[in-house]
C-alpha positions in Angstrom: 0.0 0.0 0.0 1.2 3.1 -0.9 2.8 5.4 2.5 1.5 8.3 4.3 4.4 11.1 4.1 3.5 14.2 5.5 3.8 17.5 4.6 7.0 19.2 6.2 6.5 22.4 7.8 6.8 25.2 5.1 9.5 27.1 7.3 11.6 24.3 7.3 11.7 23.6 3.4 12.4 27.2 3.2 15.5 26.8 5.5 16.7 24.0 3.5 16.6 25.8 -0.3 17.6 28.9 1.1 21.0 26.6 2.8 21.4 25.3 -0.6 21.5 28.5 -2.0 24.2 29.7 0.4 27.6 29.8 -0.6 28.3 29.9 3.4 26.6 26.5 3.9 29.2 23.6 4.5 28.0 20.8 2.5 29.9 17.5 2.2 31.8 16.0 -1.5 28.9 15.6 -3.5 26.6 18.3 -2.6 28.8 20.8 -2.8 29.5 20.9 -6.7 26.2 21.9 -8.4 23.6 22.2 -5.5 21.4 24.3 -8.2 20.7 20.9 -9.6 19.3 19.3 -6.4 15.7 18.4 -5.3 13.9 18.4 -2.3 12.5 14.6 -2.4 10.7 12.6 1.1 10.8 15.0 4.1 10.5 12.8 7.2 9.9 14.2 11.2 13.0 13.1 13.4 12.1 11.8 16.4 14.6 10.7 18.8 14.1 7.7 21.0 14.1 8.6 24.9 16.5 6.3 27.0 14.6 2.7 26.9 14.4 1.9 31.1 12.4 -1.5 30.6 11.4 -4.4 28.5 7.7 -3.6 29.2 7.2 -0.3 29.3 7.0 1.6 25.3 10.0 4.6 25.5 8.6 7.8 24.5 10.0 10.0 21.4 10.6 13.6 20.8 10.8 15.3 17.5 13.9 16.9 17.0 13.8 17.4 13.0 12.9 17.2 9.8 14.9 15.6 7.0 15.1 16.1 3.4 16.2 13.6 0.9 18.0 15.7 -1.4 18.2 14.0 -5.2 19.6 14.6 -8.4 18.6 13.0 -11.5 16.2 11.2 -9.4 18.6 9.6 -6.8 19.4 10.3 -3.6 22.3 12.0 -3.1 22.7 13.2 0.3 20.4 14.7 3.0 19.5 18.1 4.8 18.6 18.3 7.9 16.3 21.2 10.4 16.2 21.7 13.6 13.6 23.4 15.9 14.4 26.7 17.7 12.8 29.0 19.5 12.5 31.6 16.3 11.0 28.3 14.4 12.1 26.2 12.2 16.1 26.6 11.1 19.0 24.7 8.2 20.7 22.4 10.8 23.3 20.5 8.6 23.8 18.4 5.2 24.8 15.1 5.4 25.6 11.9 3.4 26.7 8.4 3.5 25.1 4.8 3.7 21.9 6.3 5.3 20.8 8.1 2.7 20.6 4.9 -0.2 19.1 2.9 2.9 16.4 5.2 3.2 15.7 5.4 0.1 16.2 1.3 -0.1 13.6 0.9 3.1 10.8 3.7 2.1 10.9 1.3 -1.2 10.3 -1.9 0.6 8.0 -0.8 3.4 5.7 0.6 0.4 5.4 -3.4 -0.4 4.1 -3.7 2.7 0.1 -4.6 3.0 -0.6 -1.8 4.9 -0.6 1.5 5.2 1.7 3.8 7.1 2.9 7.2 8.1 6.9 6.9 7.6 8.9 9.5 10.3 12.7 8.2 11.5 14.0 7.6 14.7 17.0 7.7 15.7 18.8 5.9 19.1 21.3 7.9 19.3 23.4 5.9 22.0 23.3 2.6 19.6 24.1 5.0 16.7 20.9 3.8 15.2 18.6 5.0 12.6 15.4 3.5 11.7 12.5 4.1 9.9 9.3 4.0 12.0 6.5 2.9 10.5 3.6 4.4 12.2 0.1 2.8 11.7 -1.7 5.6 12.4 -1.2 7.0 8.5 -3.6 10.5 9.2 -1.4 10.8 12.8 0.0 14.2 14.0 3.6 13.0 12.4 4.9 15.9 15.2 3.9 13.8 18.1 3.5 10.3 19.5 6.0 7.4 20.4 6.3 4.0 19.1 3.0 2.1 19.6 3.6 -1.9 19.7 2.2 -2.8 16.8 4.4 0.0 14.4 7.6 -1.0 13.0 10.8 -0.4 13.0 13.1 -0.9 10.0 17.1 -0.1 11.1 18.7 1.8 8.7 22.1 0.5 7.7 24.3 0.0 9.2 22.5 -1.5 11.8 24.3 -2.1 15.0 25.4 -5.9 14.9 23.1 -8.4 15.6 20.2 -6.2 14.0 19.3 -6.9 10.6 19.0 -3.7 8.4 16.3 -2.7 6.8 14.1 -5.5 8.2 10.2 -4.7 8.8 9.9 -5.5 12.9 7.5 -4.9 15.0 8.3 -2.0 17.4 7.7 -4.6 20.7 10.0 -6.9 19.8 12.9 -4.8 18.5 13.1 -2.5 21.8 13.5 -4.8 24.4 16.7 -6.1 22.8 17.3 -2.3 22.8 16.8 -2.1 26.6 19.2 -4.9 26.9 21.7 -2.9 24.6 21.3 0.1 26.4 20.7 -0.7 29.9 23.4 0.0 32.1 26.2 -2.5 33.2 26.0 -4.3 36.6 28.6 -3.3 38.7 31.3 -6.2 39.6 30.1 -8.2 42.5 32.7 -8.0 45.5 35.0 -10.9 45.9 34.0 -13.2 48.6 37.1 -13.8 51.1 37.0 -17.2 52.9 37.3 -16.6 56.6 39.3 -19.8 58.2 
């Protein structure tokens, strides 16, 4: 079924073509020869996963963003990213790498999918993970909300090890191996003496 992506903010499409315009706007190898030629292609909200306590309980998730696939000749190329201030919406940074063709790579594959969903990403930033959240609410606020059990999760890659990339799972069984990840370490246990 085909996805759900929601509009981005105006402001912050503005922020991005007027960064792409700017001759002051650091931009990585690719993007910065020819940015004229770029488009504006899949703006997905940002969410960023709150720290995961439990295997029970479902972590909230806090916008942060919106990113911008940016193509040329109809293939992803790199990204741009905005950030919410207190004046609005604002250019935060370009960016490139493997992300970007897994993106595009897991917005194709969850459109297979049988149903229908609002796509948003959400990134863990401690794991260094990047997913795309498949919300099954496709007419959802795409600025609010956390992962509900039954959305998935598709890890960008690459995905930490021992998570398959770009795999459809459900949001309930991908974050309690989270919460194992991220949970803190046990301290040592004291060494027993033997008293004689």
């Amino acid at each position: 079924m085909p996805l759900h992506i929601p509009p981005a903010p105006a402001a912050a499409e503005r922020s991005v073509r007027t960064a792409l315009n700017s001759s002051t706007a650091r931009a990585p190898g690719p993007l910065r020869i020819d940015r004229g030629d770029l488009h504006l292609v899949l703006p997905l909200p940002v969410h960023r996963l709150a720290p995961v306590h439990g295997t029970t309980d479902v972590p909230g998730a806090r916008l942060t963003g919106w990113r911008f696939l940016l193509a040329r000749d109809g293939r992803p190329v790199g990204a741009a990213e905005t950030m919410l201030t207190a004046d609005g919406w604002a250019f935060s940074h370009f960016c490139e790498g493997p992300y970007i063709p897994s993106t595009e790579r897991a917005l194709h594959l969850a459109g297979s999918l049988p149903a229908a969903y609002q796509p948003r990403l959400l990134s863990v930033p401690e794991l260094y993970m990047l997913t795309l959240w498949l919300h099954t609410d496709p007419g959802a606020e795409p600025t609010e909300g956390s992962p509900q059990p039954q959305d998935l999760l598709m890890p960008l890659a690459p995905a930490p090890p021992g998570i398959a990339a770009e795999r459809a799972v459900r949001t309930d069984v991908l974050l309690p191996l989270l919460a194992g990840r991220l949970a803190p370490a046990a301290p040592p246990q004291a060494a027993v003496g033997l008293v004689s």
